[in-house]
C-alpha positions, 0 to 999 in steps of 0.5 A: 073548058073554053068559053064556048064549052060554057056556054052550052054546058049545063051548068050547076048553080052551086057548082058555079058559085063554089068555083066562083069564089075559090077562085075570087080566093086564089087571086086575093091571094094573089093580091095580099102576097103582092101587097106583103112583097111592096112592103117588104121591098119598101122597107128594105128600099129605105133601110139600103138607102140609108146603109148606103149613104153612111157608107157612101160619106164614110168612104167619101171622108176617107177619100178626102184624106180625113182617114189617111191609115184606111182605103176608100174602096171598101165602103164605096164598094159595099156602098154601091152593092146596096145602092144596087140592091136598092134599085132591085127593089125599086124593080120590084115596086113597079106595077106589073100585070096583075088581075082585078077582083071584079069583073069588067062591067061589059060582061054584065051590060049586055043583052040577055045577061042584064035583063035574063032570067036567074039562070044567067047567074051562074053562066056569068060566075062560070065565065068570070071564074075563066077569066079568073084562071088568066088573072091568077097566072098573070098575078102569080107570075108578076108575084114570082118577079117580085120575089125574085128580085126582092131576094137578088136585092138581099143577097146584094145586101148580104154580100155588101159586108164582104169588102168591109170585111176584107178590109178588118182582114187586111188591117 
């Protein structure tokens, strides 16, 4: 329904608030998943940060020539793959489009809305429950972007061992 259709349908009180907070429910999952995808590439963030610089200071003590018998290029390769996979999560931190909960106040601050009878209630649950439609996509698809970019950042985690390992083969 369109915003105009709202307006001049004949809307169910308990209908309205039933639509209304399945709704409102939608988007706090929206936003919890969110809050759990920030935590996740938190974690991880910190844990490739660290990985990387133990790599980093293994491959750069080799390179100074404290490790003659061993090539530098495997920890530093394997090194900059979680340094790559830290910035995906670093990516994934950034604020995107998210919807809010609430409504904005100027839905509510107008004439004949704030000073109506009850039976502007459930028009404004249906109008806010609309708008909920755009804040759940906007909310879903940023939480699609975090997602992905949390697992481009694992699979460049998973696959920094590989130079290491190529490195044992080798030796």
């Amino acid at each position: 329904m369109t915003l105009e259709e709202i307006r001049y349908s004949k809307i169910n009180p308990l209908v309205s608030r039933e639509a209304y907070d399945q709704a409102s429910k939608r988007l706090a999952d929206a936003l919890d998943t969110k809050k759990a995808f920030e935590q996740k590439a938190f974690i991880l963030f910190n844990a490739y940060i660290a990985l990387s610089l133990a790599l980093f200071g293994v491959g750069g003590t080799i390179y100074r020539g404290a490790m003659e018998t061993m090539p530098a290029w495997p920890f530093l390769v394997a090194g900059s793959m979680l340094l790559f996979g830290a910035a995906l999560f670093v990516w994934a931190l950034l604020d995107k489009g998210y919807g809010s909960l609430a409504s904005d106040p100027d839905m509510w601050l107008n004439k004949g809305t704030i000073d109506g009878d009850d039976g502007v209630v459930p028009l404004m649950l249906a109008y806010i429950t609309f708008y909920h439609k755009d804040r759940i996509t906007r909310s879903m698809d940023a939480n699609d972007l975090k997602a992905r970019l949390i697992r481009f950042g694992i699979f460049f985690g998973l696959a920094a061992p590989i130079p290491l390992l190529a490195l044992l083969i080798h030796c």
